[in-house]
ZAGU-509410 format. One line per field, with one value per atom (N, C-alpha, C): atom name; x, y, z. Coordinates in steps of 0.1 Angstrom, whole numbers. Each point is the difference from the previous one (the first is absolute). Layout:
! residues N
name [CA ...]
east [X ...]
north [Y ...]
up [Z ...]
//
This chain:
! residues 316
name [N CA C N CA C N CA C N CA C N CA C N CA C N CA C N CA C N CA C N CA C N CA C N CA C N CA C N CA C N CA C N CA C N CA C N CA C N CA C N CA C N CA C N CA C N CA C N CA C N CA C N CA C N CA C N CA C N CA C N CA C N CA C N CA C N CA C N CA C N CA C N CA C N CA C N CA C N CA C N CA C N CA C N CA C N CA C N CA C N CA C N CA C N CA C N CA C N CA C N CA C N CA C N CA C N CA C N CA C N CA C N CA C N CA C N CA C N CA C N CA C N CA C N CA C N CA C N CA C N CA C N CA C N CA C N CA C N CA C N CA C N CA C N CA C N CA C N CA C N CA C N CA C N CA C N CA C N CA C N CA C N CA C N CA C N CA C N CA C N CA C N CA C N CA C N CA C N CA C N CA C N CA C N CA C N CA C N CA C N CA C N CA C N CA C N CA C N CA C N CA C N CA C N CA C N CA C N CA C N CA C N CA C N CA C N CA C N CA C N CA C N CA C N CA C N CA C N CA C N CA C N CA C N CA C N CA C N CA C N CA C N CA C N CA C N CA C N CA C N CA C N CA C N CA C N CA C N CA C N CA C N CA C N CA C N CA C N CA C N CA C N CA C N CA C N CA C N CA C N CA C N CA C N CA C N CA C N CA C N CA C N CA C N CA C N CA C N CA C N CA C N CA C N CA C N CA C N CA C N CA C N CA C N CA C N CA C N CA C N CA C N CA C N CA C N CA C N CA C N CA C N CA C N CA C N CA C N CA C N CA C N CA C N CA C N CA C N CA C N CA C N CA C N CA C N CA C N CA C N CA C N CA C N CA C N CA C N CA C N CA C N CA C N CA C N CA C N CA C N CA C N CA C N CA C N CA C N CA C N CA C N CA C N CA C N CA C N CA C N CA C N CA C N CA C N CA C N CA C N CA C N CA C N CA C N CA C N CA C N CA C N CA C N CA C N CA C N CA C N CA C N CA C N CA C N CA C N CA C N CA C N CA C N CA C N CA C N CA C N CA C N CA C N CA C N CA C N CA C N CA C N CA C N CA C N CA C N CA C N CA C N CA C N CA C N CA C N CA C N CA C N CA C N CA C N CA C N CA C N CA C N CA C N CA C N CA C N CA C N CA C N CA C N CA C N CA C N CA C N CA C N CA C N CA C N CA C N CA C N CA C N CA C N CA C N CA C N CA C N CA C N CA C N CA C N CA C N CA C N CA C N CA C N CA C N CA C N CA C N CA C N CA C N CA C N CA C N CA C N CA C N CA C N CA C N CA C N CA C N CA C N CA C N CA C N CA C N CA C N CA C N CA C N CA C N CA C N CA C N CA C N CA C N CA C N CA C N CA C N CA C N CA C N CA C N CA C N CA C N CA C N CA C N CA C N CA C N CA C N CA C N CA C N CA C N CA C N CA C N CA C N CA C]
east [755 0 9 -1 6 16 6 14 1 -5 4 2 -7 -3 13 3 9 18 -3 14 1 -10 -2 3 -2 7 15 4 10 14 -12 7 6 -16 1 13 3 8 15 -2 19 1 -10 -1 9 -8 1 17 1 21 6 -6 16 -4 -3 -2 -11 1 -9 -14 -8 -15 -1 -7 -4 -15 -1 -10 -7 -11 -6 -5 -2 -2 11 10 14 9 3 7 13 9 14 1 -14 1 -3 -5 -5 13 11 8 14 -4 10 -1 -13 -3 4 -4 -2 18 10 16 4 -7 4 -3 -6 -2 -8 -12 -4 10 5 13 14 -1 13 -9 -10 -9 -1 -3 -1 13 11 14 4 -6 8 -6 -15 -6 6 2 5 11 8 15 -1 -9 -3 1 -13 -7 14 1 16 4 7 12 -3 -13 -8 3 -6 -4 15 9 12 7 0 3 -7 -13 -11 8 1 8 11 5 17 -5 -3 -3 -8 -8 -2 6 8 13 5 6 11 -10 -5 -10 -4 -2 -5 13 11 14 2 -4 6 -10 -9 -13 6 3 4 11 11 16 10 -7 10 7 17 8 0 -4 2 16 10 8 12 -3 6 -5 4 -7 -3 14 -1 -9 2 -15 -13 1 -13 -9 9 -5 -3 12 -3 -16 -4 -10 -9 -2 -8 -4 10 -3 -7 -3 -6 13 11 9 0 1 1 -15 -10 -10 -5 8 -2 11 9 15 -6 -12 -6 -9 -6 -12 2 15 5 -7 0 -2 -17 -8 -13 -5 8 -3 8 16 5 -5 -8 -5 -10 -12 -12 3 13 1 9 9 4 -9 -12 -11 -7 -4 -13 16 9 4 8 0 -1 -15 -9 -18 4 4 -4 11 10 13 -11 1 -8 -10 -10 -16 5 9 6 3 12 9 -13 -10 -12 -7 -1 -12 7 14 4 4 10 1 -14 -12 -15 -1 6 -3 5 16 3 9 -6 -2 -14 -13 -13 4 10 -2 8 11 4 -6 -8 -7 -10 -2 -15 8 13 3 6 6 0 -9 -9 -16 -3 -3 -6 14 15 10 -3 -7 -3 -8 -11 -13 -3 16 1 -7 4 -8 18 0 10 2 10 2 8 7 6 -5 -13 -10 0 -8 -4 15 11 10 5 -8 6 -9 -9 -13 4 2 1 12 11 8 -1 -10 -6 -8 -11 -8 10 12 9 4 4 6 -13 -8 -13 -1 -3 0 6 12 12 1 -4 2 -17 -9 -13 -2 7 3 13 11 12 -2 -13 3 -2 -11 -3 15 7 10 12 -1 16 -9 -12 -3 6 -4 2 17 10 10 10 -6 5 -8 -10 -4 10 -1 16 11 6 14 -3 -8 -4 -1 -6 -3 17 2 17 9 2 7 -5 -8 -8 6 -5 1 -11 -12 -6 -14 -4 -10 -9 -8 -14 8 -6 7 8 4 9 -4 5 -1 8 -8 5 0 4 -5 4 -13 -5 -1 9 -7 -5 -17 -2 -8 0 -5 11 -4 7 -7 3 -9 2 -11 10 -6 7 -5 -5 -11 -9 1 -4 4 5 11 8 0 -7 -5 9 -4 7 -3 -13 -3 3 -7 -3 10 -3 10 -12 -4 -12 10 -5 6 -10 1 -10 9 -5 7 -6 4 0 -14 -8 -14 -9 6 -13 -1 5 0 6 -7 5 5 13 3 3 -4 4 10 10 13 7 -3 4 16 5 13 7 -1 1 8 -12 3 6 5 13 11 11 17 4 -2 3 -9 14 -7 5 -3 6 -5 11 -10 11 -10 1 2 0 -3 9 14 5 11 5 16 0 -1 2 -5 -1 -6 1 4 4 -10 -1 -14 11 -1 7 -12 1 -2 8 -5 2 -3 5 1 5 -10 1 2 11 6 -3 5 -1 14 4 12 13 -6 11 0 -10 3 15 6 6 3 7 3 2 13 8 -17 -4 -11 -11 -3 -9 6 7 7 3 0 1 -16 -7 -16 -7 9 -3 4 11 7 -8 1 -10 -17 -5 -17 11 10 1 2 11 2 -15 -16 -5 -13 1 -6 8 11 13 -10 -2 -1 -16 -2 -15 -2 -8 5 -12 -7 -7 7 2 6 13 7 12 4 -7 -2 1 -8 -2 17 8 8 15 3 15 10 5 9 -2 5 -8 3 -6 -7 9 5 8 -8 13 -4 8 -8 9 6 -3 4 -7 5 -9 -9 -7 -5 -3 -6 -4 7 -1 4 -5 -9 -2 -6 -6 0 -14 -8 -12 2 14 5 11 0 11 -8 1 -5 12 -4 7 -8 7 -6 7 -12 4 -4 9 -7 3 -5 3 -8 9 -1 -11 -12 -9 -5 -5 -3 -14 -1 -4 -18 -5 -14 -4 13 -4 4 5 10 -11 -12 -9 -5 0 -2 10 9 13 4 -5 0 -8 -13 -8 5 4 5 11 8 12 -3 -9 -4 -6 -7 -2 11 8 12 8 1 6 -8 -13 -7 3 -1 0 18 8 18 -1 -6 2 -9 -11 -6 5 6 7 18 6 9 -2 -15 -4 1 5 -2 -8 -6 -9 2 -10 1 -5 4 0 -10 -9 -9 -3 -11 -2 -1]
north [-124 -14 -9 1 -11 8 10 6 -7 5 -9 -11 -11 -15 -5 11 -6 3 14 -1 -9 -7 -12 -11 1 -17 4 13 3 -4 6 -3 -17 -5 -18 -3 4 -8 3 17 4 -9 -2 -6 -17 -6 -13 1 7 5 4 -2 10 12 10 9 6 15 5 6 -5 4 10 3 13 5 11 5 12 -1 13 11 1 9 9 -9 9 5 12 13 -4 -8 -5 -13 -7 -13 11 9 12 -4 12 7 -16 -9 -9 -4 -3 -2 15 8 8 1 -1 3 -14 -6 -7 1 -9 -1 15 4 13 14 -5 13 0 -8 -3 7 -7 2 17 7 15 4 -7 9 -4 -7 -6 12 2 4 18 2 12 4 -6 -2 3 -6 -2 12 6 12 12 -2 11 0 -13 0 4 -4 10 11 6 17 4 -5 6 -1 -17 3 5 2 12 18 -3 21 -1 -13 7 -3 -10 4 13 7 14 3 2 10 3 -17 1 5 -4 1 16 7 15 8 -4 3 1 -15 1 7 3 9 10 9 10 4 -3 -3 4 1 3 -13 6 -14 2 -14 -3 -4 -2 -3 12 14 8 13 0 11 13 7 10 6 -13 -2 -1 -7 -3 12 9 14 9 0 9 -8 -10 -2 8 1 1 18 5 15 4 16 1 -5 6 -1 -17 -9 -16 -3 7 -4 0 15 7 -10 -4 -9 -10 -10 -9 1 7 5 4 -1 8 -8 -10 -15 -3 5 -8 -14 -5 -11 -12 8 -12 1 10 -6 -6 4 -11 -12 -8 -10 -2 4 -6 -2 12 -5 -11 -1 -10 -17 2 -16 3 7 0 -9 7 -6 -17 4 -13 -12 3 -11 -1 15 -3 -9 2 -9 -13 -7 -11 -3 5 -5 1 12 0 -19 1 -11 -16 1 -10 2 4 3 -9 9 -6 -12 -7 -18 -6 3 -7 3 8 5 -9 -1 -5 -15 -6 -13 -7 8 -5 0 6 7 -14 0 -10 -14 -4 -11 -3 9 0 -1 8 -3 -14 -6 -13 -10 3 -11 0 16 -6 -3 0 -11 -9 -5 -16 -5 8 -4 -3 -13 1 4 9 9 -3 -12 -6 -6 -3 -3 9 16 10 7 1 2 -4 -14 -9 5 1 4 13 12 11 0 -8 -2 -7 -7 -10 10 8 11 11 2 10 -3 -14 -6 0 -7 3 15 9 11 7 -5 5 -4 -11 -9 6 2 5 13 6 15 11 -10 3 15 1 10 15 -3 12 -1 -8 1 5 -4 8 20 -2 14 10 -9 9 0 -8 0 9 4 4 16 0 13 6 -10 2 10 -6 0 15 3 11 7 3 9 4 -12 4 3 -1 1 18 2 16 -1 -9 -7 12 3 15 -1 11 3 13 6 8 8 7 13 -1 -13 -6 -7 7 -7 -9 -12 -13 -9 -4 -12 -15 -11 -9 -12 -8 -7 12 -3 9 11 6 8 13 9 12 13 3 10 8 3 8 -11 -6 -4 7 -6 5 -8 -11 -6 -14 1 -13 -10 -13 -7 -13 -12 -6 -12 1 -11 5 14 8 9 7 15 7 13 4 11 2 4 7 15 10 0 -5 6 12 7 11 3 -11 -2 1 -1 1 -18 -7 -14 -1 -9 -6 -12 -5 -14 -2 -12 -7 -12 3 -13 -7 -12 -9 1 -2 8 -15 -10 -10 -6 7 -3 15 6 9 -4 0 -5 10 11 12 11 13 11 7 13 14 15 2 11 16 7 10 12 -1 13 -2 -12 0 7 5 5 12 -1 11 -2 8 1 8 -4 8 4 10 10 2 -6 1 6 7 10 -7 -6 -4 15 7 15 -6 -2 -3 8 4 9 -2 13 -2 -2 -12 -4 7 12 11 12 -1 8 3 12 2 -5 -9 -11 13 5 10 9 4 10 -8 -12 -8 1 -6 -6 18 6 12 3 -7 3 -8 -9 -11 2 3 7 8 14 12 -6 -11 -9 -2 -5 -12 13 9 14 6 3 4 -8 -15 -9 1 2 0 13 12 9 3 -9 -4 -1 7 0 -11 -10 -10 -10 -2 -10 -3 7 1 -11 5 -10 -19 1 -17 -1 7 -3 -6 -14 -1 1 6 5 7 10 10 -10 7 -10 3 -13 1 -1 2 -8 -8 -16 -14 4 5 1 -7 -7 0 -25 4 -12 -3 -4 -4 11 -8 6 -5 6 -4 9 0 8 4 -1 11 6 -1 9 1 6 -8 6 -11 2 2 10 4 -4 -5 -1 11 3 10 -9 -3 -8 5 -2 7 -11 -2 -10 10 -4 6 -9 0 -10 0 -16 -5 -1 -2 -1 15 7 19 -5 -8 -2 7 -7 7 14 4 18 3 1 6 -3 -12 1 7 2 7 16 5 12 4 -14 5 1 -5 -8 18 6 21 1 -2 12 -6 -9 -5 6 1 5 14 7 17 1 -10 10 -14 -2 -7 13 3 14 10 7 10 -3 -13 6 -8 -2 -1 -14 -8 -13 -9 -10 -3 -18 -6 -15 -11 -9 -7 -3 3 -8 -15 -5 -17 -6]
up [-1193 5 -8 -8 -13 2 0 2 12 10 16 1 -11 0 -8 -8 -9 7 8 11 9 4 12 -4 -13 -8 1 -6 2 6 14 15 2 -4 7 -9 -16 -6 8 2 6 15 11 6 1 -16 0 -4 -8 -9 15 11 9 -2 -8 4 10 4 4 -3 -1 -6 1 -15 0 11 7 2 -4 -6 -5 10 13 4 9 -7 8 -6 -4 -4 -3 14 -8 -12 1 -9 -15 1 -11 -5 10 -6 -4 7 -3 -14 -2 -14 -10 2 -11 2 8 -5 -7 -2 -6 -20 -7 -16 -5 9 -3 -2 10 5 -12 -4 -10 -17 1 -10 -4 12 1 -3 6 -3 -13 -9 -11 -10 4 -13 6 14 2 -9 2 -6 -16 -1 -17 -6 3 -1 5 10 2 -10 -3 -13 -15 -1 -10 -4 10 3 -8 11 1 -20 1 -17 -8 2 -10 2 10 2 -6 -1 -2 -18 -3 -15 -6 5 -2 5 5 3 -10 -4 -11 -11 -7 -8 -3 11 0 -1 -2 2 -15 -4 -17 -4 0 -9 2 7 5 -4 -1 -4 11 10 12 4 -1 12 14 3 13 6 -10 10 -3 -2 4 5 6 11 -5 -4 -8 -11 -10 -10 3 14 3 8 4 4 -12 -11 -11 -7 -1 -10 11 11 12 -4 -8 3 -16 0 -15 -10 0 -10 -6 9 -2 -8 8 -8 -17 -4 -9 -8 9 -13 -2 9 -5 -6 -5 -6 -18 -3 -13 -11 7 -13 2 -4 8 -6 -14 -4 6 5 8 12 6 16 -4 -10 -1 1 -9 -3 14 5 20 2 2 9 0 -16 2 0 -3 4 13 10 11 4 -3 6 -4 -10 -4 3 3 11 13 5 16 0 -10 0 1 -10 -1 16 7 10 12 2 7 4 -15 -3 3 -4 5 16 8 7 13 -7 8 0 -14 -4 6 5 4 14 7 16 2 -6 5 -1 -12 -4 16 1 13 14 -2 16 1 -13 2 3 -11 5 11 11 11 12 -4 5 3 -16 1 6 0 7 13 11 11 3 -3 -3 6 -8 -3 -13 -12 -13 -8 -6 -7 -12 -1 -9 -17 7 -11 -14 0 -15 -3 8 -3 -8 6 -8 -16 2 -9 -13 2 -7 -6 5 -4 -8 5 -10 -15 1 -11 -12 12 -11 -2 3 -7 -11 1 -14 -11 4 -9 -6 8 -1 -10 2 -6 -14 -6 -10 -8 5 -4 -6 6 -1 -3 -7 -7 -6 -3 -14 13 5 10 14 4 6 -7 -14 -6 -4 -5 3 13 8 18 -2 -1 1 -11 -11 -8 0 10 4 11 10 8 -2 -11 -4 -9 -10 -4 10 11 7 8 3 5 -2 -14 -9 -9 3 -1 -22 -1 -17 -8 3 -4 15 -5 12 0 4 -6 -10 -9 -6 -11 -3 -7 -17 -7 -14 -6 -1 -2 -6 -12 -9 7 2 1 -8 -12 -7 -12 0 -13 0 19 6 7 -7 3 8 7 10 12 7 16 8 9 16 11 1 8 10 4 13 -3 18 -9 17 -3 8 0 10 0 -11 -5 -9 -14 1 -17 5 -12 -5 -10 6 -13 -7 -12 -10 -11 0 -3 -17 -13 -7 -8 -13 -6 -4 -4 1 5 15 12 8 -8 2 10 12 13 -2 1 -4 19 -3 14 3 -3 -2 14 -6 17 -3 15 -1 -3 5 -7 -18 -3 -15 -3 2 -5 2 -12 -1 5 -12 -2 3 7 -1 -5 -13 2 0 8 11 -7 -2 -11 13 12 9 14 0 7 4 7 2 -10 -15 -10 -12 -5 -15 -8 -13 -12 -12 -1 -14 -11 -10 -13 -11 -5 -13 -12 -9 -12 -13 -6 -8 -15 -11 -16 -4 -6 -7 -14 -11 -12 3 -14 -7 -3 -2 -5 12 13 12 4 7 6 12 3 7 15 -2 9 7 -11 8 7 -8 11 10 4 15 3 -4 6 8 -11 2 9 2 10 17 1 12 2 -4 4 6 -6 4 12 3 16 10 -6 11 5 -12 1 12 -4 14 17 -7 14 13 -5 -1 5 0 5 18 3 17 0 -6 6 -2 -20 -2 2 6 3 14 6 16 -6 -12 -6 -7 -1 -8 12 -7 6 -5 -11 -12 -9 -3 -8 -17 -9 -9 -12 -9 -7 -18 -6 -16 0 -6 -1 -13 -10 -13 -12 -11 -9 7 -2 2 -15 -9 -12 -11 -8 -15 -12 -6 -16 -8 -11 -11 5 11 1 13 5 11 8 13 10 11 12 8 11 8 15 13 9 20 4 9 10 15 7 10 14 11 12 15 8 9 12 3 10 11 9 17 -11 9 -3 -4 -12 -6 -4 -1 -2 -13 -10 -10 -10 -4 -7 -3 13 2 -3 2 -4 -17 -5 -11 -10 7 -9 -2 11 3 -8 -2 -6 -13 -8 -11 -5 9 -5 -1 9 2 -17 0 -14 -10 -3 -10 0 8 1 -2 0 -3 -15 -4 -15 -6 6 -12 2 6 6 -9 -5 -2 -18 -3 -15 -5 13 -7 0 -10 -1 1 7 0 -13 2 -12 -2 -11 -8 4 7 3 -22]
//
């Protein structure tokens, strides 16, 4: 009764305007009404929601593309990652796919999340413009709490933004040994506010990405294992480095450690000199965060061709 009563006022008002009164018991005044503010109402939020969808897929697309390491804009490639052989060439590195992957998730979550904010922020202001609700305070306003916002929360907005640029800049990422300021460690996960950082201790440090200048990253591109060898004073220089070569041929030679090696491994010559010795490097460039294992390895092979050809290291 009260709906019927309230279409009948309806009617008398379109009546009294020139127009034609609404009637509620008649199917075309229905449908005249509903193609009208309802009908726009449905296609706006339809539209919305399409447009959505559509930029949510193509960001997992892209997104599940870079996790993965396959290219999309060659064909060729994009068939070979598709087969075992492609799979197994992406797979060589599993610290650089960890780290694609998880700042793949973590661009998409980002582009996801916004994407939603501001596909809904429009949908709704659209909404309420055919209404007939004015939109222009509400604008004015949101622009007002942005600045607020913005001015309130400096420290957590240069975090996010300076998580950004880390992540896109692929600056380090899981797997990665890193000094921080006065924190040195492996990365464990690397977010858009924090960066966690496991160091030698067991210690979880949790660093806002923010307050980092500097980074350096001990497990990027390549890495070098140097052997420092204290000699006695009066050693045979010639047979060291004899005894030193034979340690790098004898790691070379190594069907594991060999795969970690990008140069077979040299002697720099004498580094120090004084009256309680001379010290020799043996150093050798290996991919990356193996630098340690390969030093330790080398570090036997050096002890077993120094006792083997009788010489002995220097007295601390």
């Amino acid at each position: 009764m009260v709906l019927f009563s309230t279409f009948s006022t309806f009617g008398t008002v379109s009546a009294a305007a020139g127009t034609e009164p609404f009637d509620a018991s008649s199917l075309s005044s229905w449908g005249d009404w509903f193609v009208g503010t309802p009908l726009r109402l449905v296609l706006t939020a339809l539209v919305g929601l399409v447009v959505l969808v559509l930029l949510r897929r193509m960001i997992k697309s892209v997104t599940d593309h870079l996790a993965s390491g396959s290219l999309m804009d060659r064909r060729g490639l994009r068939n070979l990652a598709a087969t075992g052989v492609g799979t197994a060439v992406l797979q060589t590195n599993p610290l650089a796919a960890a780290r694609r992957a998880q700042r793949a998730r973590t661009i998409g979550s980002v582009l996801r999340s916004t994407a939603t904010l501001v596909v809904g922020a429009i949908v709704v202001l659209m909404m309420l413009d055919e209404v007939g609700v004015n939109i222009m305070p509400l604008v004015a306003s949101a622009g007002v709490a942005g600045v607020a916002l913005g001015f309130g929360a400096q420290s957590l907005v240069k975090d996010f933004l300076s998580g950004m640029f880390m992540l896109f800049e692929d600056q380090y990422g899981v797997g990665d040994t890193i000094t921080v300021g006065d924190v040195s460690g492996t990365v464990e996960a690397v977010a858009l506010r924090i960066t966690k950082v496991r160091d030698s201790s067991g210690t979880l440090w949790y660093v806002r990405n923010g307050e980092i200048l500097r980074v350096g990253n001990r497990t990027q591109g390549w890495a070098r294992a140097t052997v420092e060898v204290g000699l006695a004073v009066d050693a045979d220089l010639e047979q060291a480095r004899a005894a030193l070569t034979r340690a790098g041929a004898r790691l070379t030679a190594d069907p594991v450690l060999s795969t970690y090696l990008q140069e077979t491994p040299r002697v720099v010559g004498i580094e120090t000199l004084s009256a309680a010795g001379v010290t020799l490097n043996i150093e050798v460039r290996t991919n990356p965060s193996m630098q340690w294992d390969v030093a330790r390895a080398l570090r036997e092979a050096v002890r077993t061709e120094l006792s083997e050809a009788g010489l002995a290291l220097a007295a601390e």
